[in-house]
C-alpha positions in Angstrom: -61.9 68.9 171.1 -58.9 70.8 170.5 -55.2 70.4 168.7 -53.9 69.0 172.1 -56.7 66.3 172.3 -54.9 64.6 169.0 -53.1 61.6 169.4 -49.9 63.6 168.5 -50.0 65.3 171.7 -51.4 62.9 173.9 -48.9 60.1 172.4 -46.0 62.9 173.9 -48.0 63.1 177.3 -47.7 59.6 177.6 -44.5 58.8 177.1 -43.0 60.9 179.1 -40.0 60.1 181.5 -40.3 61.0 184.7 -38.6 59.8 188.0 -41.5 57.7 188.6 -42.5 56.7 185.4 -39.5 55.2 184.1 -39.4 52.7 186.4 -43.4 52.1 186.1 -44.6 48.8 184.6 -46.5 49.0 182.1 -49.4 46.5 180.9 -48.0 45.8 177.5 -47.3 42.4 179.2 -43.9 40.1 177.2 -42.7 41.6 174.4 -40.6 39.6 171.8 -37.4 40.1 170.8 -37.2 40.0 166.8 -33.7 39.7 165.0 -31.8 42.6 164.7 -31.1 41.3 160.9 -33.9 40.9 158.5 -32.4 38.8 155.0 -34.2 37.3 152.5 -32.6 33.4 152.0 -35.0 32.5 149.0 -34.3 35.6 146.8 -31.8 36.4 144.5 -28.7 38.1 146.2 -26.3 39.9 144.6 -23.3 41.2 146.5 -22.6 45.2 146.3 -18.7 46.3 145.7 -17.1 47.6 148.4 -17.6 51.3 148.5 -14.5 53.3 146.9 -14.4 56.0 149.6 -13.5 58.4 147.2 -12.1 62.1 148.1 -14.3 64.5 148.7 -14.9 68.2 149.3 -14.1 69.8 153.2 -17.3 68.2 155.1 -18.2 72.1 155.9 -18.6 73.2 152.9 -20.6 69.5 152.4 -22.9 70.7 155.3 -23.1 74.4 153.5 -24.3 72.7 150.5 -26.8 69.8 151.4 -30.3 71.0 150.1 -33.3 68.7 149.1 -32.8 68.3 145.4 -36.1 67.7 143.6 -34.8 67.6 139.9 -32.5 64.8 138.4 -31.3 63.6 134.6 -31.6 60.6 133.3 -28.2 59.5 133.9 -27.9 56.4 135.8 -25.6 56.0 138.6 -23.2 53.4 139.1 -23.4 50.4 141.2 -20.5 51.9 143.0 -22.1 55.3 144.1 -25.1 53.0 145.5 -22.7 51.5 147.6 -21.0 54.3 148.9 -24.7 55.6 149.7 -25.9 52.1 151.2 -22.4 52.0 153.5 -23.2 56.1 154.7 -26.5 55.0 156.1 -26.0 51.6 157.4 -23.0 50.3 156.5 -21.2 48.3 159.6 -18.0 50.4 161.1 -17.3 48.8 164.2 -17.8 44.9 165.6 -17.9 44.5 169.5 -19.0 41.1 171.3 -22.3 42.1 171.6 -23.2 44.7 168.8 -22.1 45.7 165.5 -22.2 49.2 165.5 -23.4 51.0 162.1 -22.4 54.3 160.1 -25.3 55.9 161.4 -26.6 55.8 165.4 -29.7 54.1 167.0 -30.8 53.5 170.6 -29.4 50.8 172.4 -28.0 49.9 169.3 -31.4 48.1 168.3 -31.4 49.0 164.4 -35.4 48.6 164.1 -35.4 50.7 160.7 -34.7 48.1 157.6 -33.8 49.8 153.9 -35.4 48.6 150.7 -34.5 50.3 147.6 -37.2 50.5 144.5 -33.9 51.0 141.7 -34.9 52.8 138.3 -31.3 53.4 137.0 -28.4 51.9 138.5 -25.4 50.5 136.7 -25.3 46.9 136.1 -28.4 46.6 138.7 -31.9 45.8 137.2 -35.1 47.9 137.9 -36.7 46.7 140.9 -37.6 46.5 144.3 -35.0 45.5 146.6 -33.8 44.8 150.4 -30.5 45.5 151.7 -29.0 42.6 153.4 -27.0 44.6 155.9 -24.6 41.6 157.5 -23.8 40.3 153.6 -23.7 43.9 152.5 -25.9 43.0 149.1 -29.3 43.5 147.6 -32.2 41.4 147.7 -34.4 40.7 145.3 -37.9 41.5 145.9 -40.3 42.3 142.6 -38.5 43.1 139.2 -39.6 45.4 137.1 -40.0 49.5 137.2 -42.1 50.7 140.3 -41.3 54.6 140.3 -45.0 55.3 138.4 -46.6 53.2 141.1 -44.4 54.6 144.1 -44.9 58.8 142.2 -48.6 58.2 142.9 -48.3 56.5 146.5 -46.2 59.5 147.8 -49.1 61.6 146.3 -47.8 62.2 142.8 -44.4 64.0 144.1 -42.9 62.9 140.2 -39.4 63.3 142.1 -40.2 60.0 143.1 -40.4 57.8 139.7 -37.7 60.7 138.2 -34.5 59.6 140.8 -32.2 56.9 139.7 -32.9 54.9 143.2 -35.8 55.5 146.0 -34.7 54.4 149.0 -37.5 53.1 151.1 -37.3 52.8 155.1 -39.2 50.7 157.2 -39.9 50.3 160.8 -40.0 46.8 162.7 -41.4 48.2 165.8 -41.2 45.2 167.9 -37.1 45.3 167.5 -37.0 48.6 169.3 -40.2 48.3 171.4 -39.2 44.9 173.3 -36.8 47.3 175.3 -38.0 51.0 175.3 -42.2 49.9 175.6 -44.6 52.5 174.0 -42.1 55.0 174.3 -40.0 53.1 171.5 -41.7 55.2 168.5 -39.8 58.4 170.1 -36.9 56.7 168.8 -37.4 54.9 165.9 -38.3 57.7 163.8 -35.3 59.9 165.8 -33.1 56.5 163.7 -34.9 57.2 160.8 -33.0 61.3 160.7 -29.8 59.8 161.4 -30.1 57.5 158.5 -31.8 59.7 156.3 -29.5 62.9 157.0 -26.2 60.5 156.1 -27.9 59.8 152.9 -27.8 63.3 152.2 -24.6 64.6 153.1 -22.8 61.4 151.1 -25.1 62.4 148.1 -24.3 65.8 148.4 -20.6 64.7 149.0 -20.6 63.0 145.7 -22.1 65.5 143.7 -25.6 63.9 143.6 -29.7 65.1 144.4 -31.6 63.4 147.3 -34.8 64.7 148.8 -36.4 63.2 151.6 -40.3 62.7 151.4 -42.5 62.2 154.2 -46.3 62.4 152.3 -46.8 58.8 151.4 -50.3 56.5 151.2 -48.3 54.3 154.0 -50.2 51.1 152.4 -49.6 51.6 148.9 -45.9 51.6 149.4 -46.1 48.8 152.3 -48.3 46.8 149.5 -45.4 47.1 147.3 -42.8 45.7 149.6 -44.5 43.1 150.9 -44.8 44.1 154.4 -47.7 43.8 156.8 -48.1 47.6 157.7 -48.3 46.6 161.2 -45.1 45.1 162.7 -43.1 46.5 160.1 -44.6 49.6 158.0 -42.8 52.4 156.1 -41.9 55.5 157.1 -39.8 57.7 155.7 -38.3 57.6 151.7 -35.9 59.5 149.6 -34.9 60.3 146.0 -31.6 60.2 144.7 -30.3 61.0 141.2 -28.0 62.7 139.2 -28.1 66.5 139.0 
């Protein structure tokens, strides 16, 4: 068996488009329509500020500069920054009849990835594990406490992790994007996933802050820690942001 025998390359064989298979059916059979809003109405929700949209430098010379940071202080960062950061990646910009369009794109406009945050220094936020309510534009509570030991050793002791004043935490719920596209729906979840994570990184690097993006995670570990089945919604993709 060789490399092109992996499921990598024969999920790309099979979800191919073609003239005929794209208008194929499939044997998936009914598939349900989640929310495209996940909230938590039991926790604890406190409301973010709106973002101050503060001046920044020419966005080429933002694009010139963006690098994966690995090394932050201690400083916290204010409640403020998080906001701006939260608003870059999903904040809503637009409201139509049907959709309400966010900063960064998706297919069909079908949002599947969510954002929880595990927050280690934030201004006037306690340390914990949280889920951004994107329609209230505020954090839910998930777990208090301090999590970056546990989530250094999930993403295979990258200390990054545990060091940033905020991991943000993506998650997929693949039934939000698969009622529509089918199998080939993973194509584009993770394609959402680099829209949302490169906007994190040009607003960091816009306001003078680190952010890494990490890939290498024990999926279960981190999904453990969220609360999520691993199945119809799982975690894939995170990233580290703190001070320089």
């Amino acid at each position: 068996m060789g490399y092109k025998d992996g499921i990598a390359y024969q999920y790309m064989r099979e979800t191919k488009y073609d003239r005929v298979s794209i208008s194929r059916r499939d044997d998936l059979g009914p598939i349900p329509r989640p929310p495209i809003y996940k909230t938590y109405p039991g926790a604890t929700k406190s409301p973010l500020p709106e973002p101050p949209f503060e001046e920044t430098e020419n966005f080429w010379n933002i694009l010139n500069q963006r690098r994966s940071r690995r090394r932050y202080t201690s400083e916290p960062i204010s409640i403020e920054t998080l906001s701006s950061l939260l608003w870059a990646i999903q904040g809503i910009t637009l409201s139509a009849p049907a959709y309400e369009f966010r900063a960064a794109p998706s297919a069909g406009a079908l949002y599947p990835v969510e954002t929880y945050l595990s927050i280690h220094r934030v201004s006037d936020v306690k340390q914990g594990i949280y889920h951004f309510n994107v329609p209230d534009f505020a954090l839910e509570e998930i777990s208090a406490g301090n999590f970056g030991e546990h989530l250094s050793r999930a993403a295979l002791d990258q200390a990054m992790v545990g060091r940033g004043a905020v991991l943000f935490i993506w998650t997929a719920i693949v039934l939000r994007s698969m009622w529509k596209y089918r199998d080939r729906c993973i194509r584009y979840i993770f394609t959402d996933a680099g829209h949302i994570a490169q906007n994190l990184q040009l607003a960091a690097t816009a306001m003078g802050l680190g952010c890494c993006p990490i890939g290498a995670f024990c999926d279960d570990e981190v999904n453990h820690l969220l609360q999520v089945d691993g199945e119809e919604e799982t975690t894939i993709y995170l990233a580290a942001v703190g001070n320089l």
